[in-house]
C-alpha positions in Angstrom: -59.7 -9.6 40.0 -57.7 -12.1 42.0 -55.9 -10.2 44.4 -52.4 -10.5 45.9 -51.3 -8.6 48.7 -48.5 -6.4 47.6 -45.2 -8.3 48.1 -43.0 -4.8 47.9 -43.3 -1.7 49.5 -45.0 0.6 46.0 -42.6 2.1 43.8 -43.2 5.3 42.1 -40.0 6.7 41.2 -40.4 4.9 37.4 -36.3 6.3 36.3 -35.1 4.5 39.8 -37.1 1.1 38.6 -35.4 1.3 34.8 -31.9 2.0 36.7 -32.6 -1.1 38.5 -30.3 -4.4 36.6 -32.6 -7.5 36.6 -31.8 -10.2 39.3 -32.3 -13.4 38.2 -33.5 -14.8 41.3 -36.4 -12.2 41.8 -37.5 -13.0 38.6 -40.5 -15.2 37.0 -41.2 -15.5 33.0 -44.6 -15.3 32.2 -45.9 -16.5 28.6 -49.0 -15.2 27.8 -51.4 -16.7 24.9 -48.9 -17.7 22.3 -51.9 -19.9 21.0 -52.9 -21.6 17.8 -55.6 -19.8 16.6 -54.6 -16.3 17.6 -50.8 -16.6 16.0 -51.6 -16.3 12.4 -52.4 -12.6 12.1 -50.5 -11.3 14.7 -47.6 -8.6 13.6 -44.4 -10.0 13.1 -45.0 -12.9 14.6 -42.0 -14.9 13.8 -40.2 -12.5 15.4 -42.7 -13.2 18.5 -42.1 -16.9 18.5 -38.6 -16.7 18.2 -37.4 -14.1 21.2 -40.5 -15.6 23.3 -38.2 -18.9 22.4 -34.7 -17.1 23.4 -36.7 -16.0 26.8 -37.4 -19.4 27.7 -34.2 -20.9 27.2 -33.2 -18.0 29.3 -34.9 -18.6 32.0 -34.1 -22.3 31.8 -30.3 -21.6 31.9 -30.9 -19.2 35.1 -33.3 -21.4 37.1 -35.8 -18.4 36.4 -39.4 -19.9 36.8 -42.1 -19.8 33.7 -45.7 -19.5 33.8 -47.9 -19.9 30.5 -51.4 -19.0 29.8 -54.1 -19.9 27.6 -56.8 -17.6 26.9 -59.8 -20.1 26.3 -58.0 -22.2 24.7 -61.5 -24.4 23.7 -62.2 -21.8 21.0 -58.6 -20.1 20.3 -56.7 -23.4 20.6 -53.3 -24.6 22.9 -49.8 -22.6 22.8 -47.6 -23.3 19.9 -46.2 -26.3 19.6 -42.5 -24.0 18.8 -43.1 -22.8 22.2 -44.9 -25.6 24.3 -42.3 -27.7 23.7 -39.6 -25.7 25.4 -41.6 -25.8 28.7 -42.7 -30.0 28.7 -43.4 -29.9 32.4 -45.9 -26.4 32.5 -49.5 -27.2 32.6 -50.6 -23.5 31.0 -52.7 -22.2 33.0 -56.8 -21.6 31.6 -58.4 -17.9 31.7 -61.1 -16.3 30.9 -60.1 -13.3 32.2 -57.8 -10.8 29.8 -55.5 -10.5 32.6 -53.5 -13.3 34.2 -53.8 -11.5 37.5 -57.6 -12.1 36.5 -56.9 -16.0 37.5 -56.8 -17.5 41.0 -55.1 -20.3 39.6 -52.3 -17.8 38.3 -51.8 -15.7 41.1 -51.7 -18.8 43.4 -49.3 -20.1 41.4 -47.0 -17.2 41.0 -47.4 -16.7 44.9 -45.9 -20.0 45.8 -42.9 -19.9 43.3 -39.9 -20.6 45.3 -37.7 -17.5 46.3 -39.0 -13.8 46.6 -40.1 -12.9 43.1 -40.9 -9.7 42.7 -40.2 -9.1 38.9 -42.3 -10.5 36.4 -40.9 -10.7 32.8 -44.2 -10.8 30.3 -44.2 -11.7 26.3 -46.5 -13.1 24.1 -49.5 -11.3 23.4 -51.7 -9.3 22.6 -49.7 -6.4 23.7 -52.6 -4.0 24.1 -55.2 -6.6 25.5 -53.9 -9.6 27.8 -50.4 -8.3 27.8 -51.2 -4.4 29.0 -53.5 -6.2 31.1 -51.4 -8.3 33.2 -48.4 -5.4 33.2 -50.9 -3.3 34.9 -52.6 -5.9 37.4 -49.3 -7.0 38.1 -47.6 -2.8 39.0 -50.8 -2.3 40.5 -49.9 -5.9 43.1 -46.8 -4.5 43.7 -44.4 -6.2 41.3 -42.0 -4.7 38.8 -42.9 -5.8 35.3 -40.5 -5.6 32.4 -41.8 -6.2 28.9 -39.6 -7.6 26.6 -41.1 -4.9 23.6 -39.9 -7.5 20.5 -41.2 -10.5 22.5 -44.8 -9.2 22.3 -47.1 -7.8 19.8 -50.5 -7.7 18.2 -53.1 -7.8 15.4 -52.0 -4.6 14.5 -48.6 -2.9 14.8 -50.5 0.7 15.9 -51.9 -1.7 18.3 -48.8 -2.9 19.3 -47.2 0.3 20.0 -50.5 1.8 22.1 -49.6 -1.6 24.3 -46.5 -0.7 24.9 -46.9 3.0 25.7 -49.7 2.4 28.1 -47.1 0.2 30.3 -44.9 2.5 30.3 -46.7 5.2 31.2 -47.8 2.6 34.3 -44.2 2.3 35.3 -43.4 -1.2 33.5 -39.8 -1.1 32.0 -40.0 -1.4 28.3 -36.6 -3.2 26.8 -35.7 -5.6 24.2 -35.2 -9.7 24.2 -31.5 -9.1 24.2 -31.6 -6.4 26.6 -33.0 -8.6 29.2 -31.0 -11.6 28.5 -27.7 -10.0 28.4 -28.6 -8.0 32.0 -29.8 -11.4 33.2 -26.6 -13.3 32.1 -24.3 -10.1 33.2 -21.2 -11.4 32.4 -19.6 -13.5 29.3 -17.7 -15.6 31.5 -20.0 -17.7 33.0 -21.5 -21.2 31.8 -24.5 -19.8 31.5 -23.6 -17.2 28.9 -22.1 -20.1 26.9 -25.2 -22.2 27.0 -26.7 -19.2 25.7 -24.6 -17.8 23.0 -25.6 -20.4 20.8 -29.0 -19.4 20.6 -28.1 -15.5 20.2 -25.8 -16.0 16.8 
């Protein structure tokens, strides 16, 4: 594994970490494998594209910064054009490796994002293979994860749940799309809620 040295101090108390609102500006959007090939039987997978979609646009309203990986793209094909074309300027980054923390590239990259960012927000998938993955490289490198639970998902909706309930039980705060955005945006008088409402009706 690439390693990072741990940015934070470990946290263990998991109920203090969910009681913790997200801040924007310690925050970093990573898009994992929303690829071609690997779309077609994932488990509601509209509903994938769509809130990975609404997270985007989030985190371009915010300034948040995205990552997106391909996992060998040669044989499993490039992101979704539905999703691709949201983030114009980001190279995704190649992997072998299930986990993104798996790549030097990736964890170079993520180390030199302005700010301190010390809360990754993960979706795409699979939840139980590249997504648990990363969630658990990236608790285990000090950051606090949050998985957007209707932003990921797998072959298999059993599948989907295991994923999730192995990150929890690592400490990663499971929510919704709309419980991220709406803690991001934290207020409905602000521009940025307005840039996002009309996405969220």
């Amino acid at each position: 594994m690439a390693m990072l040295g741990s940015i934070t101090p470990p946290v263990t108390d998991y109920a203090e970490i969910a009681r913790r609102p997200l801040d924007p500006a310690q925050c970093a959007l990573i898009v994992v494998d929303i690829q071609e090939k690997l779309l077609p039987p994932i488990f509601q997978k509209e509903q994938l594209v769509r809130n990975s979609q609404l997270l985007i646009r989030l985190a371009g309203v915010l300034n948040i910064p995205a990552l997106m990986t391909v996992q060998y793209p040669k044989g499993l094909g490039n992101t979704v054009p539905e999703v691709a074309s949201l983030l114009p300027e980001n190279e995704p980054i190649e992997k072998l490796v299930f986990s993104c923390f798996g790549s030097d590239v990736f964890c170079s990259t993520l180390k030199r994002l302005p700010g301190n960012r010390n809360t990754v927000i993960l979706c795409g998938m699979e939840s139980h293979i590249c997504v648990a993955q990363t969630a658990l490289a990236g608790l285990r490198e000090g950051y606090l994860v949050h998985v957007a639970s209707d932003a990921v998902s797998s072959r298999t909706e059993w599948n989907w749940k295991v994923g999730l309930e192995r990150m929890r039980s690592a400490g990663a705060v499971i929510s919704s799309t709309e419980m991220v955005i709406y803690e991001a945006l934290r207020s409905s008088g602000t521009s940025a809620f307005k840039d996002m409402l009309k996405y969220l009706k």
